[in-house]
TORKOL-4160 file (C-alpha; in steps of 0.2 Angstrom, whole numbers, padded with zeros to 4 digits, m for minus):
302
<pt num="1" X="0000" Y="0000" Z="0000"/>
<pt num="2" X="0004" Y="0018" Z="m0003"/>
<pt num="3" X="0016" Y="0026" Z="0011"/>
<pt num="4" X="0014" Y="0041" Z="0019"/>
<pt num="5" X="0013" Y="0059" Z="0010"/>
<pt num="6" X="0028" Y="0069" Z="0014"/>
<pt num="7" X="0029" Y="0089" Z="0011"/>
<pt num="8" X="0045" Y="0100" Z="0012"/>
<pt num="9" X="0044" Y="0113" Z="0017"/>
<pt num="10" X="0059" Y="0126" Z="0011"/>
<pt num="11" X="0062" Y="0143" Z="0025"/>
<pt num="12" X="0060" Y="0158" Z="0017"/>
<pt num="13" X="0078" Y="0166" Z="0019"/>
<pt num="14" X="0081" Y="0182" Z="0026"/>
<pt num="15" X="0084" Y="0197" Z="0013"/>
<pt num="16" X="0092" Y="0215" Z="0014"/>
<pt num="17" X="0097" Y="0227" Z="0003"/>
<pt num="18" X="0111" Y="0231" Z="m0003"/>
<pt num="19" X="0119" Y="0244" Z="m0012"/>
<pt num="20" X="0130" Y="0244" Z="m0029"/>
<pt num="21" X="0145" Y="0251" Z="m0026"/>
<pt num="22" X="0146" Y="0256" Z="m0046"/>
<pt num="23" X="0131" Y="0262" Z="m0049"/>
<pt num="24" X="0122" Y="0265" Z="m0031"/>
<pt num="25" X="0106" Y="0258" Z="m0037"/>
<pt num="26" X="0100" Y="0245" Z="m0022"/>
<pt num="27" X="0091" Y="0227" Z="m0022"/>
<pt num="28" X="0088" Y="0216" Z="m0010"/>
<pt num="29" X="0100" Y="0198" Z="m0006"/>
<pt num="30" X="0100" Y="0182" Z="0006"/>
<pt num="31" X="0108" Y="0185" Z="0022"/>
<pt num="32" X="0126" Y="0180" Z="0020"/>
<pt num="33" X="0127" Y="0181" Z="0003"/>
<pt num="34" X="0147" Y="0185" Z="0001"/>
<pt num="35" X="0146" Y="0193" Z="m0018"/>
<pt num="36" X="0132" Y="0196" Z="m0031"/>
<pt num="37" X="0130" Y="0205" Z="m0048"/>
<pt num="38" X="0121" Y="0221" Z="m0049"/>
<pt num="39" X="0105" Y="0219" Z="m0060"/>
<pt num="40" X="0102" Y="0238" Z="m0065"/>
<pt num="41" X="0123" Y="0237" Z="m0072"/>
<pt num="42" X="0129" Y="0222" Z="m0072"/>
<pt num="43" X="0144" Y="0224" Z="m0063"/>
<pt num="44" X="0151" Y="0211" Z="m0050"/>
<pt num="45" X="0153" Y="0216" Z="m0030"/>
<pt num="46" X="0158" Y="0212" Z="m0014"/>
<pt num="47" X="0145" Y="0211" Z="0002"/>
<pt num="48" X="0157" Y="0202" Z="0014"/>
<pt num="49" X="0143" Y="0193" Z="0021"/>
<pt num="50" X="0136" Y="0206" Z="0031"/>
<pt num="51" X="0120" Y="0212" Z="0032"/>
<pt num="52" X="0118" Y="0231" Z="0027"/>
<pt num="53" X="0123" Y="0242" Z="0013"/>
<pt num="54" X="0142" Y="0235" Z="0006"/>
<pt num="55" X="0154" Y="0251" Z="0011"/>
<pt num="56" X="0170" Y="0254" Z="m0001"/>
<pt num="57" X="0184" Y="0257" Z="0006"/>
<pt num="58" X="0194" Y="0272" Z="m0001"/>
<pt num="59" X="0209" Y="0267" Z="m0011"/>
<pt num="60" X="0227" Y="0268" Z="m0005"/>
<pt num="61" X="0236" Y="0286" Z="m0009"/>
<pt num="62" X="0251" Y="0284" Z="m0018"/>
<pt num="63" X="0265" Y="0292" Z="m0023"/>
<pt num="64" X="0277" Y="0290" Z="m0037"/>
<pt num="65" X="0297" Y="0289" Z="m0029"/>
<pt num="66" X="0312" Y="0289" Z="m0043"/>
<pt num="67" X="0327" Y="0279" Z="m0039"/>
<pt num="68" X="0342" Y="0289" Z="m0033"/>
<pt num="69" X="0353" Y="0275" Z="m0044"/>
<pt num="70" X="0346" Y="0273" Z="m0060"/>
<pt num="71" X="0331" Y="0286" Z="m0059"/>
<pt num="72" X="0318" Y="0275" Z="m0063"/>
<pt num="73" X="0301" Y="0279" Z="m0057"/>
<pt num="74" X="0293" Y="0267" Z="m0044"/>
<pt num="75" X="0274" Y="0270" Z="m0038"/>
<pt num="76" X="0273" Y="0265" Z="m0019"/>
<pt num="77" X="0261" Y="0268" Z="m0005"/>
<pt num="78" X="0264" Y="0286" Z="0003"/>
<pt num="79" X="0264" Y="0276" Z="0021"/>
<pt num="80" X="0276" Y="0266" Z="0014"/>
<pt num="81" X="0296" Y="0267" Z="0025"/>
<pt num="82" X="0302" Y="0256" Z="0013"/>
<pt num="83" X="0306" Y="0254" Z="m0007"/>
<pt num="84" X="0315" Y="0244" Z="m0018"/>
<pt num="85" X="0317" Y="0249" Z="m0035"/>
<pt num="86" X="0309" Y="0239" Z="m0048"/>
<pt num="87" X="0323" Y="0240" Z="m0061"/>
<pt num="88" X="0338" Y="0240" Z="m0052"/>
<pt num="89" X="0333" Y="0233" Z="m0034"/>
<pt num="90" X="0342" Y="0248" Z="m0027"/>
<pt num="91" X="0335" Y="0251" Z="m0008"/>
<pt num="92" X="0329" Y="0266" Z="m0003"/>
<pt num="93" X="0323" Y="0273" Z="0016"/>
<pt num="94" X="0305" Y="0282" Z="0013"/>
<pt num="95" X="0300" Y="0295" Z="0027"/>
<pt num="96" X="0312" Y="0308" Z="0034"/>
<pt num="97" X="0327" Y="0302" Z="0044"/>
<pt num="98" X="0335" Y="0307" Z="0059"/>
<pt num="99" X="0354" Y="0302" Z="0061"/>
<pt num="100" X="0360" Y="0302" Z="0077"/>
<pt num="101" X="0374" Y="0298" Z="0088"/>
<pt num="102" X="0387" Y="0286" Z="0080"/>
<pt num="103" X="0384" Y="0279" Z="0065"/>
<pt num="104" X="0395" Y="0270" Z="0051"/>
<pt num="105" X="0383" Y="0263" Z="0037"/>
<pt num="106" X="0376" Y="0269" Z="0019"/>
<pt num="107" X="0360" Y="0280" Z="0020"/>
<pt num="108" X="0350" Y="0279" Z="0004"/>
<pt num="109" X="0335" Y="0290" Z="0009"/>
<pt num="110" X="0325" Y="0299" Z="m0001"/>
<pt num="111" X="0315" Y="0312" Z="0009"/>
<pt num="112" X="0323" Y="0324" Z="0023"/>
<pt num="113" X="0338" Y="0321" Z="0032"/>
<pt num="114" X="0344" Y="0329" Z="0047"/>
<pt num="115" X="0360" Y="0325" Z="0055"/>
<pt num="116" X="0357" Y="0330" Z="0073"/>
<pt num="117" X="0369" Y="0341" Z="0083"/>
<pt num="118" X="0384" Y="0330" Z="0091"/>
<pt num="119" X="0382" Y="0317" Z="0077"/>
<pt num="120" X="0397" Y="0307" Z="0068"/>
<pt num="121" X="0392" Y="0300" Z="0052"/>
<pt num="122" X="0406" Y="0291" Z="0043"/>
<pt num="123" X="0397" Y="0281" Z="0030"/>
<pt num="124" X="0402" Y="0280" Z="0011"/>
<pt num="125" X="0389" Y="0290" Z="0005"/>
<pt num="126" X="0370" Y="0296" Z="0010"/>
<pt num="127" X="0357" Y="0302" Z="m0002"/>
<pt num="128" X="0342" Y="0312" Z="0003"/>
<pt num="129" X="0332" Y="0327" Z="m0004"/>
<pt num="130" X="0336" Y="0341" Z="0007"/>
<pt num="131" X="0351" Y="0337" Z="0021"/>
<pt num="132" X="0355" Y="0348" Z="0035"/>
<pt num="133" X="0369" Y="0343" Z="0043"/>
<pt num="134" X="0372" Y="0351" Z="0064"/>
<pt num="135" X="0383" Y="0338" Z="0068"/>
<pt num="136" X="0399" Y="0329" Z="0059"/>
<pt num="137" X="0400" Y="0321" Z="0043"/>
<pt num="138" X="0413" Y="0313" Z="0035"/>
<pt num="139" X="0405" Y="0305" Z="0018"/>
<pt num="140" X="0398" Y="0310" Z="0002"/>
<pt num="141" X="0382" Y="0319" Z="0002"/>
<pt num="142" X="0371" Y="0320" Z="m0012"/>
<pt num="143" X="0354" Y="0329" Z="m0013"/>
<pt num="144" X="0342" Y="0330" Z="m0024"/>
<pt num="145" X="0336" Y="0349" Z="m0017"/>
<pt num="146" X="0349" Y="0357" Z="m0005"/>
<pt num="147" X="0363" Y="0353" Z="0009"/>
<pt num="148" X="0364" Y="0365" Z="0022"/>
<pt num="149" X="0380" Y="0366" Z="0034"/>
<pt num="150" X="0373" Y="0374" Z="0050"/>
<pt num="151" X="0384" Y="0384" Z="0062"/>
<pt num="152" X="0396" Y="0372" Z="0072"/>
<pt num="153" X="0394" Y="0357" Z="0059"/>
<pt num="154" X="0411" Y="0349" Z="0050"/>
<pt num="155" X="0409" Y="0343" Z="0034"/>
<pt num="156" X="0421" Y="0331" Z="0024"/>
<pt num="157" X="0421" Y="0323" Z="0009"/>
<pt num="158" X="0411" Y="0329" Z="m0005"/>
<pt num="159" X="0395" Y="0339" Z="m0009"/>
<pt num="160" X="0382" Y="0335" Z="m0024"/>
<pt num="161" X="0366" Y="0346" Z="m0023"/>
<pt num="162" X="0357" Y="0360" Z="m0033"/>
<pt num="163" X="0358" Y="0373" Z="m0019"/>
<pt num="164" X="0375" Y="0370" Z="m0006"/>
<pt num="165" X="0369" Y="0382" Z="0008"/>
<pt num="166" X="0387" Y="0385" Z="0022"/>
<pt num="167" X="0381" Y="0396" Z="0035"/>
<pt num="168" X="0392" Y="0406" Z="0046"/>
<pt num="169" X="0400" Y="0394" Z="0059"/>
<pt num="170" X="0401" Y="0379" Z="0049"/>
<pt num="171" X="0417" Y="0373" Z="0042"/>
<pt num="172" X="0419" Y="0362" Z="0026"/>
<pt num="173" X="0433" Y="0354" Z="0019"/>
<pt num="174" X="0430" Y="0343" Z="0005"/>
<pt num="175" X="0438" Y="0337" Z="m0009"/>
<pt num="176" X="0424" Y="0339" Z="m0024"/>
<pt num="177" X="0408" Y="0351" Z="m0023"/>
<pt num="178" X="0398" Y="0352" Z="m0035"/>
<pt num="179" X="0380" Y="0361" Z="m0036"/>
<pt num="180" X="0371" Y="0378" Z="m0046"/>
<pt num="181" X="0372" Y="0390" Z="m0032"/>
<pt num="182" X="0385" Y="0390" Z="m0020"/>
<pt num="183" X="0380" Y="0403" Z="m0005"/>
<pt num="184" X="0394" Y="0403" Z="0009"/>
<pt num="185" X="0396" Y="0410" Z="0024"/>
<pt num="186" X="0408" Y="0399" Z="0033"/>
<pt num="187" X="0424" Y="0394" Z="0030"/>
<pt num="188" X="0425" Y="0380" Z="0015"/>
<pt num="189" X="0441" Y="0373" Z="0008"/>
<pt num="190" X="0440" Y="0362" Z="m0009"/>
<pt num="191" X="0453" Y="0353" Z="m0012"/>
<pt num="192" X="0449" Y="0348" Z="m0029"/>
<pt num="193" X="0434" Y="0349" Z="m0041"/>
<pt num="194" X="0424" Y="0365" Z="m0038"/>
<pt num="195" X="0409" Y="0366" Z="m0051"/>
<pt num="196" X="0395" Y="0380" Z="m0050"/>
<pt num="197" X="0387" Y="0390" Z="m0061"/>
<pt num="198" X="0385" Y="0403" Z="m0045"/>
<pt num="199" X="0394" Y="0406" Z="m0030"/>
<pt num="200" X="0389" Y="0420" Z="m0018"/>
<pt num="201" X="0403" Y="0424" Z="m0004"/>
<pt num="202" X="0392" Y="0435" Z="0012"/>
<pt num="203" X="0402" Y="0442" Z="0028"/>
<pt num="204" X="0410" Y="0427" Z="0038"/>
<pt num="205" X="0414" Y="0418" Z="0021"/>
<pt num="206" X="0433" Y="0412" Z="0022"/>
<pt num="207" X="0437" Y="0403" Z="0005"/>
<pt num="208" X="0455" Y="0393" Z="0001"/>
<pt num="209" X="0462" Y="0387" Z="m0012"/>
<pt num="210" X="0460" Y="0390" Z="m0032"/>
<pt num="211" X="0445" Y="0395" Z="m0039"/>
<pt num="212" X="0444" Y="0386" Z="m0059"/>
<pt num="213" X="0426" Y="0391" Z="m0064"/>
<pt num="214" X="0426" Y="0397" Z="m0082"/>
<pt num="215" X="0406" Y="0400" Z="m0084"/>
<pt num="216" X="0403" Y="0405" Z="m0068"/>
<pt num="217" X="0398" Y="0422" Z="m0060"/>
<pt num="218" X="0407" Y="0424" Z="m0042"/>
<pt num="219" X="0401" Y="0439" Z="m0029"/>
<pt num="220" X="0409" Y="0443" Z="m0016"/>
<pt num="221" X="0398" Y="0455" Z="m0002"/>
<pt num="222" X="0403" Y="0466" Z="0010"/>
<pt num="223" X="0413" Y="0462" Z="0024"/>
<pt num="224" X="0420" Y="0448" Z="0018"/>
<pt num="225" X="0441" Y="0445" Z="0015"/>
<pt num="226" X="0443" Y="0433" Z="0004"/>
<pt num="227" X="0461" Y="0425" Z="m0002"/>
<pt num="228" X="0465" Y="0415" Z="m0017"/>
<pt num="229" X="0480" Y="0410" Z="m0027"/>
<pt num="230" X="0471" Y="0411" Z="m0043"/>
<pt num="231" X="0453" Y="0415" Z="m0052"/>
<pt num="232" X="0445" Y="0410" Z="m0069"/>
<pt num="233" X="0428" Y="0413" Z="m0069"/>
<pt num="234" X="0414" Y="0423" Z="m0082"/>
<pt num="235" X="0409" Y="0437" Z="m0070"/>
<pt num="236" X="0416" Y="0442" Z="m0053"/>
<pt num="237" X="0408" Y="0456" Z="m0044"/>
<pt num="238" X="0417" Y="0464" Z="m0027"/>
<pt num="239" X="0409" Y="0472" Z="m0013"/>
<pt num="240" X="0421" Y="0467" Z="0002"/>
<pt num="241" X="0440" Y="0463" Z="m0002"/>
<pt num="242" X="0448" Y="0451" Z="m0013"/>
<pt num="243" X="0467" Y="0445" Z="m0012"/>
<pt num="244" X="0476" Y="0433" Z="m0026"/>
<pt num="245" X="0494" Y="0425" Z="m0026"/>
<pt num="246" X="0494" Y="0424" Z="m0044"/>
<pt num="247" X="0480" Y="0429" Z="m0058"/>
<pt num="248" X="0465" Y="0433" Z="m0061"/>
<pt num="249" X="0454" Y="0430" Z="m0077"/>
<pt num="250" X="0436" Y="0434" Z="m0080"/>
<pt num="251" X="0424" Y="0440" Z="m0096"/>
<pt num="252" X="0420" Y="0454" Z="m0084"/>
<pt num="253" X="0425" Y="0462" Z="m0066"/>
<pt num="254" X="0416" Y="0473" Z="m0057"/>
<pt num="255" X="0423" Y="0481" Z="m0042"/>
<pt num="256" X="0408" Y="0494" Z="m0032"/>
<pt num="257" X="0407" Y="0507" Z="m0019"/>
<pt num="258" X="0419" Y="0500" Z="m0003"/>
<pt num="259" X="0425" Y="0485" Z="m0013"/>
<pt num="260" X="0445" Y="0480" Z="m0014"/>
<pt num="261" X="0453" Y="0468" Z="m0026"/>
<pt num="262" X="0471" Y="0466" Z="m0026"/>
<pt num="263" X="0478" Y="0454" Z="m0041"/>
<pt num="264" X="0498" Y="0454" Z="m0047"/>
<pt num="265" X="0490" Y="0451" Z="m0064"/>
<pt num="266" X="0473" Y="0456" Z="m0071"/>
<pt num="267" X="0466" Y="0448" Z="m0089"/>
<pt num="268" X="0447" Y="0455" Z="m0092"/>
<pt num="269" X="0436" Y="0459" Z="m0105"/>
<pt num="270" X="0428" Y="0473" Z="m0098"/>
<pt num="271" X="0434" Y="0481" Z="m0082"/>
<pt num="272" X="0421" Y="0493" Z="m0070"/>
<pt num="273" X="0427" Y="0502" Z="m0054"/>
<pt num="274" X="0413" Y="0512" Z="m0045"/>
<pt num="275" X="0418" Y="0527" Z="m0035"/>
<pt num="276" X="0422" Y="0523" Z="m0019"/>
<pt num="277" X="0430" Y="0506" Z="m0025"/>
<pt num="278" X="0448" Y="0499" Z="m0029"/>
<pt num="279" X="0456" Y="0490" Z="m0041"/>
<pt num="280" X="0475" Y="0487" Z="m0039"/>
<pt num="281" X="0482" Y="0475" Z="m0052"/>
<pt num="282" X="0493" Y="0476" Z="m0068"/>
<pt num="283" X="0481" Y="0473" Z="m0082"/>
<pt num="284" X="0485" Y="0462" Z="m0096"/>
<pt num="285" X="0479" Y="0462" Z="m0113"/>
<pt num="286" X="0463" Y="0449" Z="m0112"/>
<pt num="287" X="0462" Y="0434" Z="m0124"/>
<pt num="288" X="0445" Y="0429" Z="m0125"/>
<pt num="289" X="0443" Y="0408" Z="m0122"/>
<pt num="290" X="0438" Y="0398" Z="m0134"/>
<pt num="291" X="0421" Y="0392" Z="m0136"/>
<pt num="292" X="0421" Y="0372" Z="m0139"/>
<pt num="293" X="0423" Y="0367" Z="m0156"/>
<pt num="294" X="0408" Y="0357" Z="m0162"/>
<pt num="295" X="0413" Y="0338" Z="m0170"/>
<pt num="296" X="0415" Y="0339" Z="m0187"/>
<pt num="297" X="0404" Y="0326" Z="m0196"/>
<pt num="298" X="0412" Y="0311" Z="m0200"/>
<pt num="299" X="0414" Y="0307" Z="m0219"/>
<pt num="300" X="0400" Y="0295" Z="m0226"/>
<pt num="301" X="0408" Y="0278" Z="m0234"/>
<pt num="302" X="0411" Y="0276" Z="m0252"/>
């Protein structure tokens, strides 16, 4: 004989509504349910399984880093402390550093740095945007921006930056600077390479040594006494007092009101002394230099 009848029964689930993320139109979903399709755009969408209208959570900010090695350009997190970059695997500190202390390593940063008053850095090199240096530093410094030697700092080694900032009270002795503005008011000494396409000398500025900058315009304020054994440069422009052991050699030389320049030899395109000013040297005839000779194209093969 026939059995029993048997029903099923199936629950109703529970719906809410949810929101599209894309198009913010709403429509209603099991409890639970993890993902679904929008049906006014189509588009897919997370729920998480919570009940309640699906929030979107703000995308990361960014910001794009180039290497200091290669130059590539790397897009990383703005949060990020970290990078590596993604051609040549160089590593590079994120965030603005403080160095303090002792320390003896390689600093590849590429924000800010600061080394702090009564620090001794003596690693290879550091890199950085803009450095300021209030303690003792004994390495090559390259920035990106500007280095700044504060009053009581000591620099050694050498200096790569747009803008090289030596206030008065700092003392730099290095072997290769190179930069486009040079503004000094403490006491520098290059031992070799000095390349700038401007170098301004304020009151407290003591300079040494030989100044080879052919391209260059060199001012000298007032108040400051400045000694060199020699100076090829484009323009020079004295305010204060200026002393050479040998020669000087310039496209133009402009001594003003109060200013002194004392040279056993003078070579000069054009020559200005303001009233009030001095100029005591033996002036030689000037021999304009050379511009560089372009290459001459090379003959085309039979």
């Amino acid at each position: 004989c026939p059995g029993p009848e048997i029903t099923f029964r199936m629950k109703k689930p529970i719906l809410h509504e949810v929101t599209c993320p894309h198009c913010q139109a709403t429509q209603s979903e099991p409890e639970g349910v993890i993902s679904t399709n929008c049906r006014s755009c189509g588009k897919y969408f997370k729920l998480g399984g919570k009940s309640g209208p699906r929030t979107v959570r703000a995308p990361k900010a960014n910001r794009e880093v180039f290497c200091v090695k290669c130059g590539a350009p790397n897009l990383v997190a703005s949060s990020a402390l970290s990078t590596q970059c993604i051609r040549c695997s160089h590593h590079l500190e994120l965030g603005d550093k403080v160095v303090k202390g002792v320390q003896t390593g390689k600093l590849y940063a590429y924000d800010d740095v600061l080394f702090a008053e009564g620090c001794s850095f003596k690693g290879i090199e550091a890199t950085g945007r803009r450095m300021e240096v209030r303690g003792k530093v004994f390495s090559k410094l390259r920035a990106t921006e500007e280095i700044i030697a504060t009053a009581g700092s000591n620099i050694s080694g050498e200096l790569h930056a747009l803008t090289v900032r030596i206030e008065r009270g700092a003392t730099v002795k290095v072997q290769e600077l190179e930069c486009a503005r040079l503004l000094v008011g403490g006491a520098v000494e290059i031992s070799g390479t000095l390349t700038a396409s401007e170098i301004i000398l304020s009151d407290g500025a003591v300079f040494s040594g030989r100044l080879h900058i052919p391209g260059s315009k060199l001012t000298v304020e007032a108040g400051v006494n400045a000694q060199f054994d020699s100076i090829i440069c484009d323009e020079i422009t004295v305010e204060g007092q200026v002393k050479l052991g040998t020669s000087l050699a310039a496209e133009k030389i402009a001594v003003l009101k109060g200013g002194v320049l004392t040279s056993p030899t003078v070579r000069a395109g054009r020559i200005e002394v303001s009233p009030g000013g001095s100029l005591q040297a033996r002036i030689e005839k000037y021999v304009p230099r050379e511009a560089p000779k372009a290459p001459e194209p090379e003959a085309e093969a039979a």
